[in-house]
N, C-alpha and C positions, 0 to 999 in steps of 0.2 A: 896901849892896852892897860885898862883899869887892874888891879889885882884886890883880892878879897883878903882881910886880915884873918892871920895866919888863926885857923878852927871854925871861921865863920863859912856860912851858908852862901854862895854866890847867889846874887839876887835873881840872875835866871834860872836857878834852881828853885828860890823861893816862890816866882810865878808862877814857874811850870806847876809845882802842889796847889801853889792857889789855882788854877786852873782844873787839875785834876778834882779837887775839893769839892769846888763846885760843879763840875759836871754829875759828879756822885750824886753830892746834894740834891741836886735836878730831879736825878733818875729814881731815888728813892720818893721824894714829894710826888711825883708820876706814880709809882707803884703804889705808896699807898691810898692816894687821893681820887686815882684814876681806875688805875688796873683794880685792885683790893675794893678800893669805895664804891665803886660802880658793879662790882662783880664781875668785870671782864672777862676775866681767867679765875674759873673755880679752885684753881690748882696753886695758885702764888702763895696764898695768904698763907698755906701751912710753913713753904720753903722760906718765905721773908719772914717769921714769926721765930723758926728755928736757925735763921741766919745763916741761911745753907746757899745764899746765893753772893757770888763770889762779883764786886764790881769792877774792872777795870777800862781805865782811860788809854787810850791807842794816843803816841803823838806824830801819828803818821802823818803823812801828806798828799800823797796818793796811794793806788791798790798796791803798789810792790810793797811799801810799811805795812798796807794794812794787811796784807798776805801772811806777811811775817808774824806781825803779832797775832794771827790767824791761828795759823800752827803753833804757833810759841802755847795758845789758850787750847787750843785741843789737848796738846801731851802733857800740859798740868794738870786740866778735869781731868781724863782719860787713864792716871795716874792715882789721882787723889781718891778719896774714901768719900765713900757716897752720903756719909754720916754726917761730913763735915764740909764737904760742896757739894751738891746736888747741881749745880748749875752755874754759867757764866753769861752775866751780860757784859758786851768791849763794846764798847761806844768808842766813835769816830769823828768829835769836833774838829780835826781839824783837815776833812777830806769828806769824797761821796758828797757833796752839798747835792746833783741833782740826783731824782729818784731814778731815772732812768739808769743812769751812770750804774747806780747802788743795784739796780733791779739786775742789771748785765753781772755785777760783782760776784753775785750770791751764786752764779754758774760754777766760776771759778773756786769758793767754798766750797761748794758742791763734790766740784772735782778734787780738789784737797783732801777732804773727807775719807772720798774711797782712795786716795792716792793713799795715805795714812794706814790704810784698811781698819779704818774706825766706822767702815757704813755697818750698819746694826747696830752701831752701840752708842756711838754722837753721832746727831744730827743740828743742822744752823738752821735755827730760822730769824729772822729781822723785824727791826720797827724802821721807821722813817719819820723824821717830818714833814713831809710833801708828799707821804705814802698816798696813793691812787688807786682805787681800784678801777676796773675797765670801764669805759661806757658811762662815767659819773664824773660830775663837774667838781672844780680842785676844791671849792669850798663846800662837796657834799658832807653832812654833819658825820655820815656812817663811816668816810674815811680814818678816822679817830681810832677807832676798831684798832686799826695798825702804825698810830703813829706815838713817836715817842720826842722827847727834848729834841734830840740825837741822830743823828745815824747809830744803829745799832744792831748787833749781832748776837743771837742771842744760842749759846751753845746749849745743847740739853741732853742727857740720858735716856737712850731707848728705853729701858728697864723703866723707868719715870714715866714714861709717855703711856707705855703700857700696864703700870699700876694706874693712873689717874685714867685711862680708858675705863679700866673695871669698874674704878671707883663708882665712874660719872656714865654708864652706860650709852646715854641719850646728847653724849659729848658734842654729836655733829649738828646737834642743837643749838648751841651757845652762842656757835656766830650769828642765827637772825634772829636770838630773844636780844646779844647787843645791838644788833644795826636798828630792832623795833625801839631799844631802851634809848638809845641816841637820839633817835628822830624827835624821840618824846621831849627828850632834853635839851635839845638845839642848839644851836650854834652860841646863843648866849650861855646859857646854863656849863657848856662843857668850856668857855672862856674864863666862867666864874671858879672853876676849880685850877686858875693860875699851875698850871703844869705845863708850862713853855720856857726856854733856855735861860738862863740868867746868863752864861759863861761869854767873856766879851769877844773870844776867837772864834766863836761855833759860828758855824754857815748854815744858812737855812734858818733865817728868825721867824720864820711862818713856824715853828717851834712843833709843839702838840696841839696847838690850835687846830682847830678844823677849818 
């Protein structure tokens, strides 16, 4: 067994940051490129602009890590001041590769949630990259809609959800002006905006590609 001189950095420590670095990196190029530049979510640009969204990298392996660091992100937002996190996305490179897998997951979230008795106040909802919707082929452009670098968990504030209700009245609109705004844009066009995985552990290289 190698040893690290005495104050240095173990080099599997140093990876693991460059890993987490980059999956950041990822998520953010996604948010602005994608979600913010496309208009996805009318709701981001304010929280990514005042820096109220909080990133972290899960280095789980399967659901019981990612369970953990599940709850571990609940009772920190759930905690925190809404001033200074409004929000967490936990990305999951190194686990959930299928969407089925991840789709099953989000149950167990779920249950977490009111197990917590945080129902009312957080709610999870998800990206994927292999994200599907029913009844559409894996490479339909609209699936884009819900996919990210990542596996991803994305915690959020009822109080939030229901301020940007008020904001955006016509809210339950946004999902078909994007699935319209996609189709326009194609499969190429949403490839050209390079927001797919760089990080060399992540599972699922069909990335945010469509």
């Amino acid at each position: 067994m190698s040893e690290s001189p005495a104050g240095a950095v173990p080099p599997a420590a140093n990876a693991c940051a460059s890993v987490h670095q980059t999956v950041i990196e990822d998520m953010v190029r996604w948010l602005e490129r994608a979600v913010i530049g496309l208009n996805l979510c009318p709701f981001a640009k304010a929280v990514h602009v005042k820096e109220q969204i909080h990133y972290v990298v899960s280095d789980a392996t399967d659901a019981r890590g990612l369970i953990e660091d599940l709850q571990r992100e609940l009772e920190a937002l759930a905690e925190a001041s809404p001033e200074r996190r409004d929000t967490t996305l936990l990305m999951a490179p190194g686990c959930m590769e299928d969407f089925l897998d991840f789709n099953d997951f989000l149950g167990l979230a779920d249950d977490l949630v009111e197990a917590m008795d945080l129902g009312g106040i957080l709610q999870v909802a998800s990206f994927h990259p292999r994200f599907q919707f029913a009844d559409t082929a894996v490479d339909d452009v609209g699936n884009a809609t819900n996919r990210a670098p990542y596996p991803t968990l994305h915690l959020l504030r009822e109080e939030s959800i229901d301020r940007a209700v008020e904001a955006f009245p016509e809210a339950e609109a946004i999902f078909e002006k994007n699935i319209e705004m996609l189709e326009a844009l194609g499969a190429e066009g949403w490839a050209a905006l390079d927001v797919g995985p760089r990080c060399p552990v992540a599972h699922g290289a069909a990335g945010g590609g469509a």
